[in-house]
N, C-alpha and C positions, 0 to 999 in steps of 0.2 A: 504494500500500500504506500503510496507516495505521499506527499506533504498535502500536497492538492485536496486528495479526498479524504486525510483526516482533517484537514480545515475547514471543510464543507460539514463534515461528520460532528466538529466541535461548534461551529454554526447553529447547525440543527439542534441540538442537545441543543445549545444558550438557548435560542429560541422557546423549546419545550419547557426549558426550566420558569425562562420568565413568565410563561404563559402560567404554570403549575403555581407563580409565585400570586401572578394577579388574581388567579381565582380563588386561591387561600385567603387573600386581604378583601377581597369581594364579599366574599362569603365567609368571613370569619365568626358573626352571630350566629349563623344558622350552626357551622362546624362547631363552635366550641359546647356545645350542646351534645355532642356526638363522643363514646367514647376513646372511639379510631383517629382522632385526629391529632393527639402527639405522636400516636406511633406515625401515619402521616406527615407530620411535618420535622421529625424525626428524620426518616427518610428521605426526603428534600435536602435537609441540611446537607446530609449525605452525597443525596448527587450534586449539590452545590459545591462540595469539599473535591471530589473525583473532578469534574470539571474543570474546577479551580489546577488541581493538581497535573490533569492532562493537556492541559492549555502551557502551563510553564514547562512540563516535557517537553512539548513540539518545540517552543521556543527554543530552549538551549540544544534538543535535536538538530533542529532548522539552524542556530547557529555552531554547531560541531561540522556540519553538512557544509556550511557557507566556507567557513576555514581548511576543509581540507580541499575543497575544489578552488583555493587562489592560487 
């Protein structure tokens, strides 16, 4: 897999997370009533953290990558 299409791949994920993020704060009356929704946003944290962590991967990938091709 090339840089390409894990940065489309970490794209997407941003994307779904935000979406995951708004409709938690949308709907956080009705959720907090429920009692799935720590483990829920629990979870989020989580993919927010992997994210977070495969985003700075590609980066210093992308620049290991960059240096040996000068």
């Amino acid at each position: 897999m090339d840089n390409k299409v894990i940065s489309e791949n970490l794209k997407l994920q941003s994307e779904h997370l935000s979406f995951l993020q708004g409709e938690c704060q949308r709907h956080a009356k009705k959720l907090a009533a429920r009692p799935f929704i720590k483990t829920f946003e629990s979870l989020l944290e989580l993919a927010e953290l992997q994210h977070t962590n495969q985003l700075q991967l590609l980066t210093v990938l992308s620049g290991q990558a960059g240096g040996t091709n000068a």
